[in-house]
N, C-alpha and C positions, 0 to 999 in steps of 0.2 A: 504493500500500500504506500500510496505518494504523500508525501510530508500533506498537500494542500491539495489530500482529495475532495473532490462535492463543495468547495469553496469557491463561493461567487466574488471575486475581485477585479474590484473599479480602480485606474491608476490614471491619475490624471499628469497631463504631461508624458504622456506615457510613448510617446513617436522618435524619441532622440534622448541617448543619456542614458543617464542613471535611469529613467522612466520606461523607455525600452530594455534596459538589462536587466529592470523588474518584470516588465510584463512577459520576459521570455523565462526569467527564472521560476513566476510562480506558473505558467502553463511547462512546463516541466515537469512541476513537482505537483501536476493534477489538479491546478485550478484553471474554471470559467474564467477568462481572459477578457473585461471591458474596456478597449483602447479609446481612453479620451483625449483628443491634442486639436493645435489648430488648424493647421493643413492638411486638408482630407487625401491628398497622395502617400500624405506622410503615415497619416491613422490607417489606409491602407493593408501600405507595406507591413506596418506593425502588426496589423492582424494576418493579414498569408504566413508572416515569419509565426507566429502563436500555432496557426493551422497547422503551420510544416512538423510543429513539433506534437502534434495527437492531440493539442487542447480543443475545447470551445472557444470563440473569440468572438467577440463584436465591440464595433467600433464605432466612433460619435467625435463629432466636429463640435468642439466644447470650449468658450472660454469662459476658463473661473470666474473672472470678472464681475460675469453676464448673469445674476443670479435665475432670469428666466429659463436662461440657457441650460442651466444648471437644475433645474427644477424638471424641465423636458425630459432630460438624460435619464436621472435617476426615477422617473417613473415609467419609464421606456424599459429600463434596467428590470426592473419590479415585475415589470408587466410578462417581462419573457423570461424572466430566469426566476422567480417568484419569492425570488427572499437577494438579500447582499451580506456576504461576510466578512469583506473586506474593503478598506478606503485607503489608499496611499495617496496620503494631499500632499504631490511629488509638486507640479508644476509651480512654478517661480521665474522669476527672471532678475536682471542688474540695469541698473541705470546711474552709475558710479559718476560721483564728483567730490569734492572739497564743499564741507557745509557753506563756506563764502559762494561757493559758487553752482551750489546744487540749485537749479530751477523750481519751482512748484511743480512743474508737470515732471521731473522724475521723481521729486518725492510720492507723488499720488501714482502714479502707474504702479509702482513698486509695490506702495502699500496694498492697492486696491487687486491687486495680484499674488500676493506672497502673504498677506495678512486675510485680506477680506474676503480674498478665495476660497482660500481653508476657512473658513468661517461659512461661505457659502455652500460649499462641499460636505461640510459636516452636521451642518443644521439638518440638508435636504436628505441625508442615509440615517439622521440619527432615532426619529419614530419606526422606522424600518426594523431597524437592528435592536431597540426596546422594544417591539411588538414579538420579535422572534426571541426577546430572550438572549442572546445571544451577537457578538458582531466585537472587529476591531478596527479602529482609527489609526490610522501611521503618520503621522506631522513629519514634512520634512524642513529640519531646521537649520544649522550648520552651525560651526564654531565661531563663523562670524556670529551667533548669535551668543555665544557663549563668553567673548573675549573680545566683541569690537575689531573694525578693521577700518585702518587709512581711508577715507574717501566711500567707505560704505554708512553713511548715517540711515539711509533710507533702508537699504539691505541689513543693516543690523539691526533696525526697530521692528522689521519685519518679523527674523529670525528670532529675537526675543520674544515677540509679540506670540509668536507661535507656541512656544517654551510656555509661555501663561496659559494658554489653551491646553495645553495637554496638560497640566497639572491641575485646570479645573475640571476639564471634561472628565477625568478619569475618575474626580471626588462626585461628580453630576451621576455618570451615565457608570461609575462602575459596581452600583448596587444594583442593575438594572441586567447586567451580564457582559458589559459592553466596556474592551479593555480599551483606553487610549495610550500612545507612546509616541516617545519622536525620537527620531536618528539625525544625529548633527554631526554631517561629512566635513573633513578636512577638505587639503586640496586634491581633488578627485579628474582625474586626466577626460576630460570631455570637450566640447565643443563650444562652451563657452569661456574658455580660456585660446582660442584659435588666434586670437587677437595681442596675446599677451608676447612681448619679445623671450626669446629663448634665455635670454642671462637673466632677465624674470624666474621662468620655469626654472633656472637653475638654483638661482635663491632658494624659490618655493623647495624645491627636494631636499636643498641643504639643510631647511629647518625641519624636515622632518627626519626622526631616527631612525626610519627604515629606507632613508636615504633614499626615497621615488613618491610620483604620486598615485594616490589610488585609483584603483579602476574601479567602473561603474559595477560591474558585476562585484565589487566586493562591498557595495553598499546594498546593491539588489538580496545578498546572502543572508544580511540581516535583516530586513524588512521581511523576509520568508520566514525566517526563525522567527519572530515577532509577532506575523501573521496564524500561525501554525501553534496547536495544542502542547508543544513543546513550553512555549513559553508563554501559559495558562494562571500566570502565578506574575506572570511582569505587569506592572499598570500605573501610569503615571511618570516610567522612567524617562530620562533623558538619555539617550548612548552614542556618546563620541566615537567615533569613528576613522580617526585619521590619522593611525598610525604612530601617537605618541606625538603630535607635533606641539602639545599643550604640555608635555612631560617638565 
């Protein structure tokens, strides 16, 4: 039997990244695959790649943002797969400057993305998942939310803001049967670092002690473990992730 048999899991952001290296890990490990992202070539591919590997999959042109949007999805979700046991509120984005010079419209996109998403995302599965008794939340946070970072105030209020969320929802919804947790990635080798100069990336791996950075699928690893009966007893935590780079 698969870590995440009979498991209905929604991942938003789920087309590139760490969101892709989830949605492939938990259709692996026997879960219903729901690809939410923006670009419908993208949510696609993401499901044929779910299919390739023997899961269920379906996919949805979703932005967190968009709370109607969001509201669609997850009764669309409902309606065909008839319960949800999984929410990875993966998607986020960056819109990085110096507080001097950060605009109002990247403070707001950021928040309205990384904070009000997950917020939108979790409202819409959380009657779902108390009516079954049953159901887990995945925040994804980062250690920018944990420790601040240069030129991220928006991205780190976000990232904190999320940390607040899972430590109430888990005191809300975890008498209810319903575990919340967040994973706070280090520097993790993806696509939104493509921009970053190489003697950058090279800083970035000298501060960490396993001397590289992470890959997606090793944030995807535990988000499975999290999701999964295994760790039926976590609720509330916060789990660093990035290789000792806070040591």
């Amino acid at each position: 039997m698969k870590r995440l048999d009979g498991k209905i899991s929604l991942i938003t952001g789920a087309a590139q990244g760490i969101g892709l290296a989830t949605a492939l890990k938990f259709a692996r490990e026997g879960a219903s695959v729901v690809v939410c992202d923006l670009l419908p070539a993208a949510v696609d591919d993401a499901v044929r790649q779910c299919e390739a590997l023997g899961a269920k999959a379906a996919g949805f042109v979703m932005d967190v943002a968009q709370r109607e949007m969001v509201d669609a999805v997850v009764a669309q979700v409902v309606a065909r797969f008839g319960r949800i046991d999984t929410l990875v509120n993966n998607a986020g984005i960056t819109q990085d400057a110096r507080l001097q010079k950060m605009t109002l419209e990247q403070f707001d996109r950021v928040i309205d993305v990384n904070l009000r998403g997950v917020f939108h995302c979790a409202q819409a599965v959380a009657d779902t998942m108390v009516a079954q008794g049953s159901g887990v939340i995945l925040n994804a946070s980062s250690v920018v939310g944990i420790y601040g970072n240069f030129g991220q105030t928006n991205y780190a209020a976000s990232k904190f803001g999320v940390i607040g969320f899972t430590k109430t929802w888990s005191r809300e919804l975890g008498p209810k049967g319903v575990r919340v947790n967040a994973v706070a990635p280090g520097f993790i080798a993806t696509h939104i670092l493509d921009t970053i100069p190489a003697k950058v990336i090279a800083e970035m791996e000298h501060r960490v002690p396993l001397h590289r950075l992470g890959r997606p699928e090793e944030i995807a690893n535990v988000y499975a473990f999290l999701a999964s009966d295994e760790a039926s007893y976590i609720n509330g935590a916060v789990i660093e992730v990035s290789g000792g780079m806070s040591v």
